[in-house]
C-alpha positions as CSV (number, residue, x, y, z in Angstrom):
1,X,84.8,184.9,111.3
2,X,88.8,184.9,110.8
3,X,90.0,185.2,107.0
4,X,90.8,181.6,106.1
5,X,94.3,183.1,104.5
6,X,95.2,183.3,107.9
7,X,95.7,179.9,108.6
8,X,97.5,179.4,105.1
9,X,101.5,178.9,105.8
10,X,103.6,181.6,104.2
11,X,106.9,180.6,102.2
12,X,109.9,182.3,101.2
13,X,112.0,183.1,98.2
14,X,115.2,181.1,97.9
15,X,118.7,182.6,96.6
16,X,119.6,179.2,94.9
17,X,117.6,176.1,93.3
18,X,118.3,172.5,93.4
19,X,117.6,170.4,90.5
20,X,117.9,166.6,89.2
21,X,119.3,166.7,85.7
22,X,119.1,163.6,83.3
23,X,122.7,164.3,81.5
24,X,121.6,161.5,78.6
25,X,120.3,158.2,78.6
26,X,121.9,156.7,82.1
27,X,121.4,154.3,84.8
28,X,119.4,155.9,87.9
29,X,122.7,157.0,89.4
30,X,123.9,158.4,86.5
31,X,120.9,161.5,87.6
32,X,123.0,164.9,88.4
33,X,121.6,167.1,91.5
34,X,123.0,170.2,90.9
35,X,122.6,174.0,92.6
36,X,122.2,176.9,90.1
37,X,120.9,180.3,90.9
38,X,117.0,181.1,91.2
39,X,115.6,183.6,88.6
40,X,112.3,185.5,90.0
41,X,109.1,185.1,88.4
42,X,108.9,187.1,85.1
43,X,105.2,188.4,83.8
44,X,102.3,186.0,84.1
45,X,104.5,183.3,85.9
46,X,104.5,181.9,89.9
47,X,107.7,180.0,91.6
48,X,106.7,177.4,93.4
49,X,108.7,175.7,96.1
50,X,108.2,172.1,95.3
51,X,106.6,170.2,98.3
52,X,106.3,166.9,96.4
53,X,107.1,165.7,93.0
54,X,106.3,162.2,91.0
55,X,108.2,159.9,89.3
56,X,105.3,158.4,86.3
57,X,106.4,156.0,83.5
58,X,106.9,158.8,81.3
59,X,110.2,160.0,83.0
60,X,111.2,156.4,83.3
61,X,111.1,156.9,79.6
62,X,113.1,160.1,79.2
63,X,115.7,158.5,81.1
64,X,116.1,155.7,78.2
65,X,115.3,158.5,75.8
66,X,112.3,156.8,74.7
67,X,109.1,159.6,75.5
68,X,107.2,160.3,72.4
69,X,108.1,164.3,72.1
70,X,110.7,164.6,75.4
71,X,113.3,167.6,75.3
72,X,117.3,166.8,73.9
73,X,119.4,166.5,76.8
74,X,120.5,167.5,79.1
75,X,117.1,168.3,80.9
76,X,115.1,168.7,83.9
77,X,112.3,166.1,84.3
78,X,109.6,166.3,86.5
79,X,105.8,165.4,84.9
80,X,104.0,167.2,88.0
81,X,104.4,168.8,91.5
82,X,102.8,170.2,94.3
83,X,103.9,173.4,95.8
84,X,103.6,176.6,97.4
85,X,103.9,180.2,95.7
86,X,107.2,181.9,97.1
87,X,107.6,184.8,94.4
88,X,104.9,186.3,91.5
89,X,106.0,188.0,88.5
90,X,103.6,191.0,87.1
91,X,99.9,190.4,86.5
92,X,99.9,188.0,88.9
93,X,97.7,188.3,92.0
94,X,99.3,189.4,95.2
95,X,97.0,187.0,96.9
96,X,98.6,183.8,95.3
97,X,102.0,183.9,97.6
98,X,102.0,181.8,100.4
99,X,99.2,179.5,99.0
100,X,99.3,175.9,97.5
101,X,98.6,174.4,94.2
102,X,99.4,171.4,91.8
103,X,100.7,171.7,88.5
104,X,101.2,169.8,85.1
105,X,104.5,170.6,83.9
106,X,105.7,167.5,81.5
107,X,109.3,168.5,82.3
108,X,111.2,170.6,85.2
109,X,109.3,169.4,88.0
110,X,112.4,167.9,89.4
111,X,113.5,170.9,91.1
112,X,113.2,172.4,94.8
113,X,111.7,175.6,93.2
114,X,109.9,175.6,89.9
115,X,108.8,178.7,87.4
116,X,105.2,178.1,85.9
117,X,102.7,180.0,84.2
118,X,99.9,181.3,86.3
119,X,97.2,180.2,84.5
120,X,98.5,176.5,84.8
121,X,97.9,176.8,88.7
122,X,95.3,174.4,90.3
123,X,94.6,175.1,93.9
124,X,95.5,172.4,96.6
125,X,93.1,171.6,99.6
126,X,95.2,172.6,102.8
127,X,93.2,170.1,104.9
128,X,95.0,167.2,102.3
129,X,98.9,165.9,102.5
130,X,101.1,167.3,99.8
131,X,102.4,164.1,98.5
132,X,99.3,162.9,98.8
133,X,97.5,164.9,96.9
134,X,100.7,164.9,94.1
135,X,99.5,161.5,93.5
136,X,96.7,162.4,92.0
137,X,98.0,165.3,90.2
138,X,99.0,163.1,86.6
139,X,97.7,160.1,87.9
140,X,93.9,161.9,88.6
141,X,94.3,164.4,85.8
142,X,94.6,160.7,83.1
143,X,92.4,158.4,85.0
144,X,89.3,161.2,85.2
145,X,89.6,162.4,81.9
146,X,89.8,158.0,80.4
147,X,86.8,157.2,82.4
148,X,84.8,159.8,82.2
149,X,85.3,162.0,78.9
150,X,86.6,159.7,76.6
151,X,85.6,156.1,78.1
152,X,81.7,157.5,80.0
153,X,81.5,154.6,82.2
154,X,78.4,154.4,84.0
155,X,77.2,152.7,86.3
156,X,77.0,148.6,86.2
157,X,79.4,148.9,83.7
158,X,81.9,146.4,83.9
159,X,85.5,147.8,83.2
160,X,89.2,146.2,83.3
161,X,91.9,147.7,84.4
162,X,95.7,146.5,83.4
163,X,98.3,147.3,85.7
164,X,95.7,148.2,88.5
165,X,98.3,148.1,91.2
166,X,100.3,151.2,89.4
167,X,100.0,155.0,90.0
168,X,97.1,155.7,87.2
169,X,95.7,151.8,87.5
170,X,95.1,152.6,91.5
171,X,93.8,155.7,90.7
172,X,91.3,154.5,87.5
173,X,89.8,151.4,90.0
174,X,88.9,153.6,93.0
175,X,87.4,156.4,90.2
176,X,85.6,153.0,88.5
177,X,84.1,152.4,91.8
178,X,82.8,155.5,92.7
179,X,81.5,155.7,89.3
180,X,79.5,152.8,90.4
181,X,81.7,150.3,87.8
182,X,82.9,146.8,88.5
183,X,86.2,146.9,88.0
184,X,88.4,143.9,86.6
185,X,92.0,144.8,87.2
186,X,95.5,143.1,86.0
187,X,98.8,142.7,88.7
188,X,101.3,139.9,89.3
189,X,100.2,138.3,92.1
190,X,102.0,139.8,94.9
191,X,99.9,142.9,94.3
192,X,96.4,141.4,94.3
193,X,95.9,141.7,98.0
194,X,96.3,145.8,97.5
195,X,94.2,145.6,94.3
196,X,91.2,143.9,96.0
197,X,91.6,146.5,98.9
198,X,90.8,149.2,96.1
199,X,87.7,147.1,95.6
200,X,88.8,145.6,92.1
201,X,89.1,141.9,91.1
202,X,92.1,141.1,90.7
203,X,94.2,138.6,87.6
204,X,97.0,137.8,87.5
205,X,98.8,139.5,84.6
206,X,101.5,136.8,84.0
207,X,98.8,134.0,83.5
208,X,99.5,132.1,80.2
209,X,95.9,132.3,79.5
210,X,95.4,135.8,80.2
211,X,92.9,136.6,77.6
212,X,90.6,133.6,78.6
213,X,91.4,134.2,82.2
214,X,89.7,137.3,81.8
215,X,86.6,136.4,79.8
216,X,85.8,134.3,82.2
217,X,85.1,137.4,84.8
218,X,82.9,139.3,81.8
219,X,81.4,136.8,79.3
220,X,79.7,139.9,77.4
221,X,83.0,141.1,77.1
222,X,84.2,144.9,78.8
223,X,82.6,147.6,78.7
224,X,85.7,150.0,78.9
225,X,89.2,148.3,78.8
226,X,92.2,150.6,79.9
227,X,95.7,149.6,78.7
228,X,98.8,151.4,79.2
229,X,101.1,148.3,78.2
230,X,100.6,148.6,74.3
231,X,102.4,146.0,72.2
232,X,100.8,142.9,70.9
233,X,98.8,142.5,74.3
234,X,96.6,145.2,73.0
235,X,95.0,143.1,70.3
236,X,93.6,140.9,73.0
237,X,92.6,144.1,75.1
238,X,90.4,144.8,71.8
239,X,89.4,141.8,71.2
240,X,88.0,141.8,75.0
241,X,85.4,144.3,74.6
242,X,81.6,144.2,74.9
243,X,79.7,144.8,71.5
244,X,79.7,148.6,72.3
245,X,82.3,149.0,74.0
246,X,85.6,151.5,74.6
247,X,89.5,150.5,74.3
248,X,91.0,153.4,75.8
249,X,94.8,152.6,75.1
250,X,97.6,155.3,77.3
251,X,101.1,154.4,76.9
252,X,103.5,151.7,75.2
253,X,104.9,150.1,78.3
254,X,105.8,147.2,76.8
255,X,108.6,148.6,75.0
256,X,109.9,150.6,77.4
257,X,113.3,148.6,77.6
258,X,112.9,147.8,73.7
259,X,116.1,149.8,72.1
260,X,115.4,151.9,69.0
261,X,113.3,154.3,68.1
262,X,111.1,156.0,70.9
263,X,108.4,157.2,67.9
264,X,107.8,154.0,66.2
265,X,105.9,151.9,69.0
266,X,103.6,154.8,69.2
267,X,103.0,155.3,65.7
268,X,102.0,151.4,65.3
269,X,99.7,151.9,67.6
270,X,97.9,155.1,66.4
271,X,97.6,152.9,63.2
272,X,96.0,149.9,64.8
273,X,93.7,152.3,66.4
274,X,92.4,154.2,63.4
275,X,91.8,151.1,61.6
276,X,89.9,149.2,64.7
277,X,87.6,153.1,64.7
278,X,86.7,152.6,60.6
279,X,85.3,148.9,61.5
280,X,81.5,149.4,61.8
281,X,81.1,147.0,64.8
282,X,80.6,149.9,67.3
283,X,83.2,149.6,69.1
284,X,85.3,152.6,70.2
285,X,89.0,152.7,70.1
286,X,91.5,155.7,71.8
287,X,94.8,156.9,72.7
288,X,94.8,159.1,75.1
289,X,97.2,162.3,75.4
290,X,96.9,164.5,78.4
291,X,98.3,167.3,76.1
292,X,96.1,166.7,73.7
293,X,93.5,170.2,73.0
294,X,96.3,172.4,74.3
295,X,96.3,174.8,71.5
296,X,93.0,176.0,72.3
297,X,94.7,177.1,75.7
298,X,91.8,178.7,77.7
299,X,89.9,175.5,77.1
300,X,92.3,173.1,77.8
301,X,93.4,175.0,81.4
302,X,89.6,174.7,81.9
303,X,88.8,171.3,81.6
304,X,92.3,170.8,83.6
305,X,91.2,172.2,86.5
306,X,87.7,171.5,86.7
307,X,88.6,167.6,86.6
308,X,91.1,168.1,89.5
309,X,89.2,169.9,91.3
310,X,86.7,167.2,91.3
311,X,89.6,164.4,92.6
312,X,90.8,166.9,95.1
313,X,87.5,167.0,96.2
314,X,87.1,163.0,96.5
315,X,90.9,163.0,98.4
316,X,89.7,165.8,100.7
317,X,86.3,163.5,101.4
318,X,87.9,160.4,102.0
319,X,86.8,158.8,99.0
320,X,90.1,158.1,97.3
321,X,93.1,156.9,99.1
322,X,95.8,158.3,98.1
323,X,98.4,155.4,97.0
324,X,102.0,157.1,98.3
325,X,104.7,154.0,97.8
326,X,108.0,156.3,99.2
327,X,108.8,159.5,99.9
328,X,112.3,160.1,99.1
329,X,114.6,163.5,99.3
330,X,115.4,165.5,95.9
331,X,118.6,164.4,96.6
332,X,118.2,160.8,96.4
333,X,116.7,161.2,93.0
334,X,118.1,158.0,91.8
335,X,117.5,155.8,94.7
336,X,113.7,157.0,93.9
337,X,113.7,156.2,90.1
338,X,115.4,152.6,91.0
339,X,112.7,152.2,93.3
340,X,110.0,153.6,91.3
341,X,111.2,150.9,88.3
342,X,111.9,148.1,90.7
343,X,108.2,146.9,90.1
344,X,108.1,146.2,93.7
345,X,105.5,149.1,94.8
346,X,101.8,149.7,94.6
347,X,100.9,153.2,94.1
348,X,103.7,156.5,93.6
349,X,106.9,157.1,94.5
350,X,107.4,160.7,95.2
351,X,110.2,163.8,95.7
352,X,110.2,165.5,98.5
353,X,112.6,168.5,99.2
């Protein structure tokens, strides 16, 4: 039988890098690309050269300065990528050049080639599309861990999803479903054609009687409710929950455009949730943070990889379609964001070199 590294392309080292720099808080044109010269892997650490890279809501944040714990500018943002090995500092394998894998970086992911510590590598299917599988990189890494360590849905559960037509809401129906959930899920309406495709039902999330709108489609109340919008809407997201069941709350979206501090809406929230957790109703209240357990490293890498693995594996099956909304060059950064903001797509828009 031929070695299966065989069939594995090879890549090259590159002389210079090409990066998309937020300079400050700026329009989407105001995102540099700029040329600087590559630095080789040091101990412990792989270059990748990025195949494909995502643009999530949390950069859309760091470009109004509004991301919880995001970097001072100027910066390189970049949540995740997909990409091959090109150069390996010492300690590091041989064997790892030439092959593929997906990373979570939080920042720097913008970037034609990327520096990243070894042990953050998770290996990439060859039989599956690179931007394909980067929309699952953030997007499955959140909507894994929600539904099944912190939410456990099983199955006949009945869950809602807001913003089921978006990058993590695509990704947390068809994961619902497979889970053998029914799966609620929130979109204006120009998006419920996609959202049924995924096999959710879908609401319209501008109805003036939202809350009542959705009752109607689980009179018990939910079983799981998954809200990335935060604000006031999260009181009825609460509220909408079965006697036992779990608000997993992931983001503050509705104050993304809300000017002043970044840390406030967050900490409001965190506050709301620790009070709903002491009520003795037995209901279950979260925020989930996909950074959260870092400190014990070696864990945290582990449970990382083992729930990628396990949406690779669905991608590579055919059991999740991958929800790609644009491919656009690193160099067209801005046209991406604008596009990734526009409100206009179902799914991920994603860098490509």
């Amino acid at each position: 039988m031929n070695d299966p590294r065989t069939s594995v392309p090879t890549a090259t080292a590159t002389a210079t890098v090409t990066e998309a720099v937020l300079p400050g808080i700026v329009d989407p044109d105001g995102i540099q690309v700029r040329t600087r010269p590559a630095r080789p892997a040091g101990p412990g650490q792989v270059v990748l050269a990025m195949e494909a890279a995502g643009i999530s809501f949390a950069e859309q944040q760091m470009r109004r300065g509004k991301y919880y714990d995001q970097p001072p500018f100027p910066f390189v943002p970049g949540y995740d990528l997909v990409g091959r090995a090109v150069d390996v500092g010492e300690g590091v394998p041989g064997e790892v050049l030439g092959r593929r894998f997906a990373v979570l970086t939080k920042t720097g992911a913008w970037a034609s080639h990327v520096t990243v510590d070894a042990g953050d590598l998770s290996a990439v299917p060859e039989s599956v599309d690179s931007a394909e599988a980067e929309t699952f990189v953030v997007n499955g890494i959140t909507a894994w861990q929600m539904l099944h360590r912190l939410a456990k849905v099983r199955p006949g559960q009945t869950v809602l999803v807001h913003g089921a037509n978006g990058g993590v809401g695509s990704t947390l129906v068809q994961l619902a479903r497979i889970a053998g959930a029914r799966v609620v899920g929130t979109a204006s309406a120009k998006h419920h054609e996609a959202v049924r495709a995924l096999g959710a039902v879908p609401v319209d999330y501008r109805d003036p009687d939202l809350e009542n709108r959705l009752r109607v489609h689980a009179p018990q109340g939910y079983d799981a409710v998954f809200d990335h919008v935060g604000g006031e809407g999260i009181v009825a997201s609460y509220r909408l929950l079965a006697a036992k069941g779990t608000l997993v709350s992931y983001g503050t979206a509705s104050t993304r455009d809300v000017q002043g501090s970044s840390k406030a809406p967050v900490l409001r929230l965190f506050a709301r949730l620790m009070l709903w957790n002491a009520l003795p109703n037995g209901k279950g209240a979260h925020f989930y943070n996909i950074w959260a357990g870092r400190r014990r490293l070696g864990t945290f890498r582990a449970k990382l990889h083992a729930d990628l693995a396990q949406v690779f594996a669905l991608l590579a099956d055919g059991r999740l379609v991958p929800q790609v909304a644009a491919r656009v060059p690193l160099a067209e950064v801005g046209e991406a964001v604008r596009l990734a903001e526009s409100g206009t797509v179902v799914g991920k828009v994603v860098l490509v070199p």
